[in-house]
C-alpha positions in Angstrom: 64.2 57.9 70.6 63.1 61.1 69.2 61.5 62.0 72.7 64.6 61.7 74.3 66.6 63.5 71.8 63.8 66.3 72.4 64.8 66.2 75.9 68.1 66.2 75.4 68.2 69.8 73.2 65.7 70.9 75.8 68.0 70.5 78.7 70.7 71.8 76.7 69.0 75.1 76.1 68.1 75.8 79.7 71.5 74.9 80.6 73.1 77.6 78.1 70.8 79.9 79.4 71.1 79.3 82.9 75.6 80.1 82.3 74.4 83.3 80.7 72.1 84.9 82.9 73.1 87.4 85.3 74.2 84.8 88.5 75.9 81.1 87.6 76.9 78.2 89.9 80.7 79.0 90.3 80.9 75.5 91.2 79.8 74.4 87.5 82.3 76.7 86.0 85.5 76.6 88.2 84.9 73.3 90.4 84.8 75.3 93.4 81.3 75.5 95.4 80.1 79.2 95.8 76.3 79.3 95.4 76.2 82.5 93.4 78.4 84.3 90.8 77.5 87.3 89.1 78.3 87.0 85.4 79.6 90.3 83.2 80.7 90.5 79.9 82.7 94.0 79.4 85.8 95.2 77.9 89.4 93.6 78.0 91.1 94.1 81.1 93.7 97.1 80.5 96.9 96.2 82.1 100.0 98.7 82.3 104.0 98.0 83.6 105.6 101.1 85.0 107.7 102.6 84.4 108.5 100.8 80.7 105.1 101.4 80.0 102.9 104.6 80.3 100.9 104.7 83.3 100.0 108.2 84.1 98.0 109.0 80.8 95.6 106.7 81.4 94.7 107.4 84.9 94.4 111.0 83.8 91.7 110.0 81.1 90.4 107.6 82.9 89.6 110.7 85.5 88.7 113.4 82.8 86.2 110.8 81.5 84.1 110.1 84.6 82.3 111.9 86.8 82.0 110.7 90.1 85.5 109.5 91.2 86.6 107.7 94.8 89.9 106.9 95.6 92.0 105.9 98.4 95.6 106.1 98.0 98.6 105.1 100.3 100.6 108.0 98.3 100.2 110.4 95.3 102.1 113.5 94.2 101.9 113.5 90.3 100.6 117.1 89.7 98.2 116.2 86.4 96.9 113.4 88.2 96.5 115.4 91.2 94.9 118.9 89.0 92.2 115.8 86.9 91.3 114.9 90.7 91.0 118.2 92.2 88.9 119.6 88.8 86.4 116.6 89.2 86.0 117.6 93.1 86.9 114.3 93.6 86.8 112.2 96.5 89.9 111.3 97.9 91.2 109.6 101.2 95.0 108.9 101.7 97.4 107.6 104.5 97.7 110.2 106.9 101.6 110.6 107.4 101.4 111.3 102.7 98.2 113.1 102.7 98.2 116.3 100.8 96.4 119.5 102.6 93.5 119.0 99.6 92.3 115.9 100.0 90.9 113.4 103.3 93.1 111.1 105.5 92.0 107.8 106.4 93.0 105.9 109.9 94.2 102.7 110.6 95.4 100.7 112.6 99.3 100.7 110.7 98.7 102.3 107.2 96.1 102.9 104.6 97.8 101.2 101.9 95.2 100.5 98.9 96.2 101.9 95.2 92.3 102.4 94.1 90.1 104.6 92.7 86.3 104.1 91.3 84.9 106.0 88.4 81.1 106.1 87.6 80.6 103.6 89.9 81.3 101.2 86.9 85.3 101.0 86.4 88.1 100.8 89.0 91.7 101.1 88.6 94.3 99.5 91.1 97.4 97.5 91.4 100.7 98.2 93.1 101.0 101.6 91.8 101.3 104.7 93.8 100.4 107.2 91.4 103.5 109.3 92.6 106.6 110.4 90.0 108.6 107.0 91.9 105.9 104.7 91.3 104.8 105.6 87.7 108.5 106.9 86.4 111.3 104.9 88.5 109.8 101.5 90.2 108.3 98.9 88.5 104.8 98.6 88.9 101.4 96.9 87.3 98.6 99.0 86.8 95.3 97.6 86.5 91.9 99.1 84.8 88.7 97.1 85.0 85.1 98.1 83.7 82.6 96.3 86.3 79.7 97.3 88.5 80.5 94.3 90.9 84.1 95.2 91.6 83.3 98.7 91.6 80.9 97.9 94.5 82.9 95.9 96.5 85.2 98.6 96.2 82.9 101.7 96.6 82.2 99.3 100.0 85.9 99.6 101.1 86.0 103.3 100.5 83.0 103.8 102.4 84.7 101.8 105.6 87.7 104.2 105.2 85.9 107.4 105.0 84.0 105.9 108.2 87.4 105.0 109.9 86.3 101.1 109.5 89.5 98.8 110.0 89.4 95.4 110.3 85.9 95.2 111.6 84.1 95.7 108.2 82.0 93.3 106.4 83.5 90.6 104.0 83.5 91.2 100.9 80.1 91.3 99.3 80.7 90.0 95.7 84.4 87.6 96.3 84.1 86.3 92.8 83.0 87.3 89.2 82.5 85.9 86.1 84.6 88.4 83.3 84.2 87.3 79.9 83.7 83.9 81.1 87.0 84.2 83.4 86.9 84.3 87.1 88.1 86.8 89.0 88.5 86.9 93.0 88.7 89.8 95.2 89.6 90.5 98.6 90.1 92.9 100.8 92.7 92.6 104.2 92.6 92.2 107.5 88.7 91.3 107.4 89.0 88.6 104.1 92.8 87.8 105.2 94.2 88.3 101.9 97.2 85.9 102.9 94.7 82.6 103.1 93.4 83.4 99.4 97.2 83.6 98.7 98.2 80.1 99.8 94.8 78.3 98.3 96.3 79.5 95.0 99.6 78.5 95.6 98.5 75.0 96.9 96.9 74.4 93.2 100.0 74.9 91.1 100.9 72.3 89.4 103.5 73.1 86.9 105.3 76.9 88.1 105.0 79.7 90.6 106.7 82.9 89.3 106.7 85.9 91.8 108.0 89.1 91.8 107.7 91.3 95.5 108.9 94.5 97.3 108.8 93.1 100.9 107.9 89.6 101.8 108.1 88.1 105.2 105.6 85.8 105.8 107.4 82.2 106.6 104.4 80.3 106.0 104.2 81.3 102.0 107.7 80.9 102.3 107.3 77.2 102.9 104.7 76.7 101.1 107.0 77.9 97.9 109.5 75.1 99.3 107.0 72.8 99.5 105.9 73.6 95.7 109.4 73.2 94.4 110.0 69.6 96.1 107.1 68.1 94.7 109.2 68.9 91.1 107.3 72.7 90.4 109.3 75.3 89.1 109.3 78.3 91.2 111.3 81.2 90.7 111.3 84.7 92.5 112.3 88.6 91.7 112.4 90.2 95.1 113.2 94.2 95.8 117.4 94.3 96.5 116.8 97.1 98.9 114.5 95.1 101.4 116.2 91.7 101.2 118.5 92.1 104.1 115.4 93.8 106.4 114.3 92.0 109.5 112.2 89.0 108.9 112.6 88.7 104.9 112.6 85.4 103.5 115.0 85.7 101.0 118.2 84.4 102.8 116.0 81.7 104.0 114.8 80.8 100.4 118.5 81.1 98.9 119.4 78.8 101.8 116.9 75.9 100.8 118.3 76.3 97.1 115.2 78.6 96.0 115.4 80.1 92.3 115.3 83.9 93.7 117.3 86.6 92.5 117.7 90.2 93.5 116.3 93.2 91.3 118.6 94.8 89.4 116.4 98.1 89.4 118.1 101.1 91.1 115.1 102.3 92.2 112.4 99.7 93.5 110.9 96.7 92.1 107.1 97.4 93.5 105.4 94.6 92.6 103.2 92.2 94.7 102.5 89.5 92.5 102.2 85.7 92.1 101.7 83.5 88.7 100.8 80.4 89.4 101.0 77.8 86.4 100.7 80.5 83.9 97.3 80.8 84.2 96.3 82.7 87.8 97.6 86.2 88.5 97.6 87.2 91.7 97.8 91.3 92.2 97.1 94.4 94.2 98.3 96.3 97.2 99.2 93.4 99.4 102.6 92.6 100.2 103.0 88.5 101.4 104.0 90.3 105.3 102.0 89.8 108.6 101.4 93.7 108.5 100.6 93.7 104.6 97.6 90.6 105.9 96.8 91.8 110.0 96.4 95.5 110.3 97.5 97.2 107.0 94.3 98.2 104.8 94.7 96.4 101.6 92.9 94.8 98.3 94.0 92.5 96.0 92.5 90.5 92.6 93.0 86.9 92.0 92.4 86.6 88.1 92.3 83.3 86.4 93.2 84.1 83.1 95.7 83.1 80.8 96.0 85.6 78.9 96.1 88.4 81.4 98.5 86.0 83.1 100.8 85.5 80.0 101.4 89.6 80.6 102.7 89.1 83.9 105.2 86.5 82.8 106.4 88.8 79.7 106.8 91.3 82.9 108.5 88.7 85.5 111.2 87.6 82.4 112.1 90.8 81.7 113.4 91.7 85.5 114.4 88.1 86.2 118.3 88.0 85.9 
């Protein structure tokens, strides 16, 4: 008996020692087989709502701080963030029809449309905030800071493929998930990880709500499989920019049709977002809007991050524009 207790506390140890070394079975921790997952245990994820909350000061720190900064922006015109760049001799690419005369453009195939930056090669900021006076003062937006050297370097491989005009055609994306202060994270990157396939495994796993609050959103199949949520008996309720409702291809007469819970923006302005909650646990976020552009030829990135309390932030944001 004593032997196999003595086994017992043996195993035990090498199996609490295996979870915190550097790389873990995902499969052990999330139930979904992936043979390697780096492990990290940093900082809380910061997390910021424009415009109610203040977005520009800590990009601007976040800049002054570091030393070697990349970014690749779809927009930016906010003149401190723009003067912290420019003192750093940062590197910066941007879509070419918003680039500014001091910094890089990057092609592609429709538009460069990442919100990111890396600093130190250790901590990235993204989310759906151009970090322009609309996107930090006047729409809504999330911004998102994260301390890792795995994200950072599957980002800092995305900037890399823009300065070298790569579209489409790049690798996948070398480190998809992450153990955070033993949460997983997922991130993507589109047209090559086709962001919209990560979207709709998430959705299929809700089994209580789907909250989602977007600026354009076309794409019929996440559409339906919303509808197909909701009539197995899952909430699922929407905020959806006002402005772009009535576009070519939105789905939000088709959802109102089927009896969908979505509701206009009352923002004057835009509502920015592109994100999903699914059960009040997962948050999906980033750059990517649910369109066939936003998932086929736009350059985008988003984070899947399965974590409830990160996720209970997004709801507090999704109530408070719901009407």
């Amino acid at each position: 008996m004593r032997s196999r207790k003595a086994l017992f506390m043996i195993l035990a140890l090498f199996l609490i020692s295996y979870i915190f070394t550097t790389e873990v079975p995902t499969d052990f921790l999330t139930g979904n087989f992936i043979s390697k997952t780096p492990v990290e245990n940093k900082p809380e994820i910061q997390i910021y709502f424009c415009p109610k909350e203040d977005c520009v000061t800590p990009f601007v720190e976040l800049i002054k701080n570091s030393t070697d900064i990349k970014c690749a922006l779809y927009d930016l015109d906010i003149p401190q963030i723009i003067n912290a760049l420019k003192a750093k001799n940062a590197t910066v690419y941007m879509e070419e029809d918003n680039k500014l005369e001091e910094f890089n453009f990057g092609y592609s195939s429709a538009l460069m449309h990442n919100k990111f930056c890396i600093f130190d090669n250790n901590k990235i900021i993204t989310g759906s905030m151009n970090p322009t006076a609309n996107g930090a003062y006047l729409n809504n937006n999330n911004l998102i800071i994260i301390e890792s050297e795995y994200l950072s370097k599957n980002y800092l491989d995305e900037f890399n493929e823009i300065k070298d005009s790569i579209y489409g055609k790049g690798e996948e994306v070398k480190y998809p998930n992450l153990i955070y202060n033993s949460k997983l994270i997922e991130n993507y990157f589109c047209p090559e990880d086709s962001c919209k396939s990560h979207v709709l495994e998430e959705l299929s796993k809700a089994n209580e709500s789907i909250l989602f609050m977007t600026f354009s959103f076309t794409d019929k199949d996440i559409a339906d499989a919303l509808r197909s949520k909701e009539s197995q008996g899952i909430e699922v309720k929407g905020v959806m920019e006002a402005k772009r409702t009535n576009m070519q291809y939105n789905v939000y007469n088709y959802l109102i049709e089927n009896d969908m819970s979505v509701n206009k923006d009352v923002n004057p302005y835009n509502l920015h977002h592109k994100v999903f909650i699914i059960d009040e646990k997962t948050v999906i976020t980033g750059s990517y809007n649910p369109t066939g552009a936003g998932n086929e030829r736009n350059d985008e990135n988003i984070l899947i991050i399965h974590d409830n309390k990160i996720a209970t932030k997004y709801v507090d944001e999704f109530n408070s524009l719901y009407y």
